[in-house]
Structures are given as structure tokens and as C-alpha cells.
C-alpha positions as CSV (number, residue, x, y, z in Angstrom):
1,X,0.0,0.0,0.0
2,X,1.1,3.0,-0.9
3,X,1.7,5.9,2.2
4,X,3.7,8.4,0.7
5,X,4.8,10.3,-2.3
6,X,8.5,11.4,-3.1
7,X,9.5,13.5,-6.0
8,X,13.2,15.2,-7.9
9,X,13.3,18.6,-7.4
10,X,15.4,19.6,-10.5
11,X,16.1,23.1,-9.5
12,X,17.9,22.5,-6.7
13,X,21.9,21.9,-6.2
14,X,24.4,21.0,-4.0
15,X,27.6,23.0,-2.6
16,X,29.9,20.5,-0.2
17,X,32.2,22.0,2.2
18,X,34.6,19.5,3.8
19,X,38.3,19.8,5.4
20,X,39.8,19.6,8.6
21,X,38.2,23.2,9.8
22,X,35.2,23.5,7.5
23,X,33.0,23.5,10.7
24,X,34.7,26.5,12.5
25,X,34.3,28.4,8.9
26,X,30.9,28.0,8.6
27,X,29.8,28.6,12.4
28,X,30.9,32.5,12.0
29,X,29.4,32.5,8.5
30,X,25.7,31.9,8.4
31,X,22.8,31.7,10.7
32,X,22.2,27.6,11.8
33,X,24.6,26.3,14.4
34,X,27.0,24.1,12.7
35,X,27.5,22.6,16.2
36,X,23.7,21.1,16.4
37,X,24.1,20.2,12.8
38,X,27.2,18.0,13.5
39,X,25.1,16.7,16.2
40,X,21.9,16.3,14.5
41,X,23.1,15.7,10.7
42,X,20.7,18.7,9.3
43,X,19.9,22.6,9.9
44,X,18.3,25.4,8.0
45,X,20.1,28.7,7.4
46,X,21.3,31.8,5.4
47,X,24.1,33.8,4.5
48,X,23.3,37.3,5.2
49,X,24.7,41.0,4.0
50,X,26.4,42.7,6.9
51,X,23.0,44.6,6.5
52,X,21.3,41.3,7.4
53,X,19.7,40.7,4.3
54,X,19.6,37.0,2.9
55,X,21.8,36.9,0.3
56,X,21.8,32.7,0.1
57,X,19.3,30.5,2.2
58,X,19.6,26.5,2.7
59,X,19.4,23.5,4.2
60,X,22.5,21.8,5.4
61,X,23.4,17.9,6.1
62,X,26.4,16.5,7.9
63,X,27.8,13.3,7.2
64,X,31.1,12.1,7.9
65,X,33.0,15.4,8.0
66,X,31.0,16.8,5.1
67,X,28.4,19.7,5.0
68,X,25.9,19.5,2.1
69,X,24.2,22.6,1.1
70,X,20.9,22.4,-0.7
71,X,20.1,25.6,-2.4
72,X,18.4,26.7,-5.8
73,X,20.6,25.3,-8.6
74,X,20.6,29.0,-10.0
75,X,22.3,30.0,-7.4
76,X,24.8,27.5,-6.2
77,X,28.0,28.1,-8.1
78,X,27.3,31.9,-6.6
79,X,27.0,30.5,-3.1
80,X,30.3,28.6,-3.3
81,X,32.5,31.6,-4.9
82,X,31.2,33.8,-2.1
83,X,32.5,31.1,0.4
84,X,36.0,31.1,-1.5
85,X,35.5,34.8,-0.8
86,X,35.9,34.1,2.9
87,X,37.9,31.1,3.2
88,X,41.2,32.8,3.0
89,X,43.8,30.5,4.7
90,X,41.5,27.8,5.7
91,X,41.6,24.4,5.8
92,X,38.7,24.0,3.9
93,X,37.2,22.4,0.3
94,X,34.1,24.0,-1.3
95,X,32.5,22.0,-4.5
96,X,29.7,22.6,-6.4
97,X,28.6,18.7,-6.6
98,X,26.2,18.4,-9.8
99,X,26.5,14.6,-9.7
100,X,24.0,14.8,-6.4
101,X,19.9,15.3,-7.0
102,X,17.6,16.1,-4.4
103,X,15.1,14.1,-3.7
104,X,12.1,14.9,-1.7
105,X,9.5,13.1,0.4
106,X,6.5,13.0,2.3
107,X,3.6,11.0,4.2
108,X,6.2,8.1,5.4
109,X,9.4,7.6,7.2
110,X,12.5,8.0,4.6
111,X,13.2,4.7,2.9
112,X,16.4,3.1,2.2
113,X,17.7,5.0,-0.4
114,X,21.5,5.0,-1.5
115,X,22.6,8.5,-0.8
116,X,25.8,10.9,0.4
117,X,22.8,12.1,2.9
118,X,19.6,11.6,4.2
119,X,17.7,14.3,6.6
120,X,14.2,14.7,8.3
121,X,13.7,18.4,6.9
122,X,14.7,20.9,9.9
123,X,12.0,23.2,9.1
124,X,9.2,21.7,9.6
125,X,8.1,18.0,11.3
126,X,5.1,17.7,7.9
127,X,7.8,18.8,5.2
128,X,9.4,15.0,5.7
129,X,12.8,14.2,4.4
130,X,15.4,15.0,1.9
131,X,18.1,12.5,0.2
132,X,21.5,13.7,-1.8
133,X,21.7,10.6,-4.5
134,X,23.5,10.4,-7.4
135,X,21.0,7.8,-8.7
136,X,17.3,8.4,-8.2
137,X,15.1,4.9,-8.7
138,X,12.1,5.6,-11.3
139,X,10.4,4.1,-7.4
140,X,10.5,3.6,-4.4
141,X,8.6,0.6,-1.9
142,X,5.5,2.5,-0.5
143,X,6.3,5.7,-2.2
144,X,4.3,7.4,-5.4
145,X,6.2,9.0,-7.6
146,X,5.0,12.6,-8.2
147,X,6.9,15.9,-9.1
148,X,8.2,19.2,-7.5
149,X,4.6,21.1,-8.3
150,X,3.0,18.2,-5.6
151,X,6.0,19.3,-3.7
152,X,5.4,22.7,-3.7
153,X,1.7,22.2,-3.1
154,X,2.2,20.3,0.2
155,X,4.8,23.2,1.2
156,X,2.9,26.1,0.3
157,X,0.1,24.1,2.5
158,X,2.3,24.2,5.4
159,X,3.2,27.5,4.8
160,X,6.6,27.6,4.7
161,X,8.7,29.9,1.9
162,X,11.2,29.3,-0.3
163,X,13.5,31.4,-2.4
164,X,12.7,32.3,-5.7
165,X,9.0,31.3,-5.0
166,X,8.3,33.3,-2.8
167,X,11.0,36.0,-2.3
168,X,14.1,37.4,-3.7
169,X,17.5,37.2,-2.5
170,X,18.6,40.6,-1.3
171,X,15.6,41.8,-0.7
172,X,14.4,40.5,2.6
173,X,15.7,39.9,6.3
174,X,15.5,36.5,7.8
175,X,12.5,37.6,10.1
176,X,10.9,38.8,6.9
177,X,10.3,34.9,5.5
178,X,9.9,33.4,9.2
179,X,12.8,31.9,9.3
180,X,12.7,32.4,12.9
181,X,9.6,30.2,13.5
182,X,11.4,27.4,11.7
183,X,14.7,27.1,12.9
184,X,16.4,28.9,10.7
185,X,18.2,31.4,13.3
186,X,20.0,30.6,16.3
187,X,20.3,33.1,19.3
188,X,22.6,31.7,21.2
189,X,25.5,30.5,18.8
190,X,27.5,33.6,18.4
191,X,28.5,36.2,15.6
192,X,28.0,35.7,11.9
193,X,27.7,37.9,9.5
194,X,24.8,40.5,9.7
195,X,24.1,39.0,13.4
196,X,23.6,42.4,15.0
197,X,21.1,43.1,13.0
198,X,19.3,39.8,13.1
199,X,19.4,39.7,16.9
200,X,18.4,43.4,17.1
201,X,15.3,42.7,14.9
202,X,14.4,39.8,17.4
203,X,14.7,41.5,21.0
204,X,12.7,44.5,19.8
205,X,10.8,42.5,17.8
206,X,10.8,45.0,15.1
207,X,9.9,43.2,11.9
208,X,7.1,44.6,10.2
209,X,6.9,41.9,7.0
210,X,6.4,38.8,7.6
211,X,5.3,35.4,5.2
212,X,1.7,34.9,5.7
213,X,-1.0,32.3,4.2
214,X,-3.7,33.5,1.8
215,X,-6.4,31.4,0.2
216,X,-8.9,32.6,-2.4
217,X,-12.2,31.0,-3.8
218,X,-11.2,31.2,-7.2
219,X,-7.2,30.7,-8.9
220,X,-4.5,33.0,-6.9
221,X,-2.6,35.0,-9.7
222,X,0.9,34.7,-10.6
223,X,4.0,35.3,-8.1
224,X,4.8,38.8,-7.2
225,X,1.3,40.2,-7.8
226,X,0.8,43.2,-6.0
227,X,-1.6,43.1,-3.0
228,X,-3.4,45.9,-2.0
229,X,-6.5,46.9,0.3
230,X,-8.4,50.2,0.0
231,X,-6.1,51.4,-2.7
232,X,-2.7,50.9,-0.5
233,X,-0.1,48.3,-1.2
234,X,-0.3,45.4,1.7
235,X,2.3,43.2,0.5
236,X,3.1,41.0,-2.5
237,X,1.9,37.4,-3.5
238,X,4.3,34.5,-3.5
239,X,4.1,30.8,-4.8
240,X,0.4,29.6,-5.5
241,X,-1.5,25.8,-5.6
242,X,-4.7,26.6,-7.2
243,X,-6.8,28.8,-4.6
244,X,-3.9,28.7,-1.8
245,X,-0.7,30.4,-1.6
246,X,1.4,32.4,0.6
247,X,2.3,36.0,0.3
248,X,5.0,38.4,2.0
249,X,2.9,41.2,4.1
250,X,3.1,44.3,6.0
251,X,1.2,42.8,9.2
252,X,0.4,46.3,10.4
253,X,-1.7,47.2,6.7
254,X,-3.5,43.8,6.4
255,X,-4.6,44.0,10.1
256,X,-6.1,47.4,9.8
257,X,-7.7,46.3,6.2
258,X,-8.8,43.6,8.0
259,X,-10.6,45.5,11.3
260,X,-12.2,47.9,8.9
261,X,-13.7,45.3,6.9
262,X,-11.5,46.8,3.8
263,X,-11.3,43.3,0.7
264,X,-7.8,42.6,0.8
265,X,-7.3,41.4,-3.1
266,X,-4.3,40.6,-5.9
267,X,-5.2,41.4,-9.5
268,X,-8.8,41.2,-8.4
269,X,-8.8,38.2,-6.2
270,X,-10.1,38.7,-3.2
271,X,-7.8,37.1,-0.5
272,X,-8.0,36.0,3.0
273,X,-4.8,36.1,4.7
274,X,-4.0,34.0,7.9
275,X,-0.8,33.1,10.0
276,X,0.6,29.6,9.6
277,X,0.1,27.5,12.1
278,X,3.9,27.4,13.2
279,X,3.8,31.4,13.7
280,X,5.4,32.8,16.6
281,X,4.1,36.4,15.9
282,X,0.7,37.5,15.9
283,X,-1.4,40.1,13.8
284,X,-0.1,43.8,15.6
285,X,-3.0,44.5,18.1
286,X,-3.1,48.0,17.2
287,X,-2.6,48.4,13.2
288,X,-1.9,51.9,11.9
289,X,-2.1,51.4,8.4
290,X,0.7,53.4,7.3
């Protein structure tokens, strides 16, 4: 009987980082904790801008002393020049690996696929697992093959963001695409790069933006549709499965659009907007609109 559904997701690559101080190099780097990924063999993070802005975001597996960053594919080769930008001295190996797919899955434990890594995806307990192969199976025992559009459907479901869907690289801070309600930040692990402004945003708990559900009765439009409510911009919609999608929000406009009642729509479509269920912020209990 079939339980769950696994798919190749074709725009992603991988970067691997490996040597004898590749750890230490990434733990001032980026936002995850390379110590708990060591520990647990997976983490989600970014490299920021020393304004804080995500300039690459990622998940990253450990497995016998190597670090395996899954990113968009577009972006990889970027994402491992800007390490050699920082490596300098050390000891430390960075390699685009195109021989590696990602392979996605959900609805049932990971099965026993030959892969370089296998990881229960940090961000989220629904989102299932991920696999680094360099041979995919056309199947897999109690798995349906599908494709990356189911994939996206079940994450855009969950409510969880991903680049190029659903923002832009240098556009947006971490707090902006929630990567703070799923572990994509650690507060306690030291200094990286743009960390003062990442920790300033969180103790005054200053963002403004923030990744929020919206549903529709009829087809959402396209990505990056501008949303508006009573004439004013409100935010802009992101990835879409038929009548649900998320979208990237000024929490202050949509609340008051909201309490006065104001249709909140994109291209015409008029939207509801709620918070995922993994939120850790809440609408602002006094909205100016501004």
C-alpha cells in the first residue's frame, strides 16, 4: 500500500564543504549552528549581507565530515564563490557537486535510499525528508512518484517559503520569511555575518513583513502580484497551488484592512490572509495602516 509520495526537485543543487576546519568556517558565517548540525546531521540557514539581508538561504546535512548545502541550482555556483570569498587561509574544500539530485519526500518515514545524505527536513516536522543521490530509482517501496509542483503544493500548505518562490535574494531579512519560526536562526550560537542586525530585529521584535498564508475562492494569480487593500499596497503574493498560496505582508496594513472590513485582493482576487500555524508572531493589536 502505498503511504507516501517522493519527488526530484530539479532546480535545486548542491555546494559541499569539507576539510579539517570547515565547521569552524561556517559557524561564524551563516545563521544555523553548525555545532547542532554536527550533532543532528541537518539545519536550515542563510548567509546574510552585513545589513542582514539573505543573500543565500539553505538547508545543510552532515555526514562524515561533510556539509551539504541544498540551495536553488541558479544559485549554487554563486554561493560557493562567495564562500572562496571568505575562506582565506582555511583548511577548507568547497564544491559545487552536480552529480547529487535532491530528492524529496513525504507521508512516510524516509526509505532506504543509496545517498551521500539523508535528513528529516529541519523546518518543519510535515515537510518529511530529503536524500543527496547520485541515482534516483524511477520508485521507491511505498512511495508514489510525483513531481516538485506536488511538492510545492504540500509546502505552500504548510506555509513555509522558499526562495525564488516566494522572495528574492537581497531583498528580505531572515525575520521577513519566518525563518525564525522554523529554525532557521540561532540566538545563542555567536556572531555571523549580519548577526547584530538579526538579533536586534528579534529583542525588539521590530519586523514589520512577515510570510503569511492567503487562500482565495477562485485561482490565486501569478508570483509577485501586488496586493493591495483600500487602494494601499499590503504586501506581495508568493508561490500559489490553485486557490492557496502564501504571500509576503506588512502585518500592520493587512490587520487594519482587515478590522475595517476593507477586501484585501491581488489582481482582483479577493484574499484571506492568515498566519501559519507554526507562527510565533501574531497580527499587531493596534494596526496603523501606514
Amino acid at each position: 500500500m502505498t503511504t507516501g509520495r517522493y519527488a526530484r526537485l530539479d532546480d535545486r543543487g548542491i555546494v559541499a564543504v569539507s576539510g579539517a576546519e570547515a565547521a569552524h568556517f561556517l559557524q561564524g558565517l551563516q545563521t544555523a549552528n553548525i555545532d547542532r548540525v554536527v550533532e543532528t546531521g541537518a539545519g536550515f540557514g542563510a548567509l546574510l549581507t552585513p545589513q542582514g539581508k539573505i543573500l543565500f538561504d539553505f538547508l545543510v546535512a552532515h555526514r562524515d565530515g561533510t556539509f551539504f548545502f541544498d540551495l536553488p541550482k541558479a544559485s549554487a555556483a554563486d554561493f560557493a564563490r562567495r564562500l572562496g570569498f571568505y575562506k582565506l587561509r582555511a583548511k577548507v574544500d568547497i564544491a559545487p557537486r552536480p552529480d547529487l539530485a535532491v530528492v524529496v519526500g513525504w507521508g512516510a518515514p524516509a526509505p532506504g535510499l543509496a545517498a551521500e545524505a539523508t535528513i528529516a527536513d529541519p523546518r518543519h516536522g510535515a515537510l518529511g525528508w530529503r536524500a543527496y543521490a547520485g541515482a534516483v530509482p524511477d520508485a521507491l517501496a511505498g512511495y508514489e512518484t510525483t513531481d516538485a509542483a506536488a511538492w510545492h503544493a504540500h509546502r505552500i500548505g504548510l506555509g513555509v517559503p522558499e526562495a525564488g518562490q516566494d522572495f528574492d535574494y537581497g531583498e528580505v531579512f531572515p525575520h521577513d520569511v519566518d525563518m525564525d519560526c522554523l529554525a532557521g536562526l540561532d540566538f545563542k550560537k555567536g556572531c555571523y555575518v549580519g548577526q547584530e542586525v538579526v538579533s536586534r530585529m528579534q529583542h525588539r521584535s521590530t519586523a514589520r513583513r512577515r510570510v503569511v498564508l492567503a487562500s482565495a475562492t477562485d485561482a490565486l494569480p501569478i508570483a509577485g502580484t501586488e496586493i493591495t487593500a483600500g487602494g494601499k499596497a499590503v504586501g506581495t503574493l508568493g508561490s500559489s497551488a490553485g486557490t492557496s498560496g502564501l504571500a509576503l505582508v506588512r502585518l500592520d496594513r493587512a490587520k487594519a484592512a482587515m478590522d475595517a472590513g476593507a477586501p484585501i485582493v491581488a489582481a482582483g482576487v479577493a484574499l484571506e490572509l492568515t498566519l501559519p500555524a507554526f507562527a510565533s508572531f501574531s497580527w499587531p493589536s493596534e494596526a496603523d495602516g501606514e
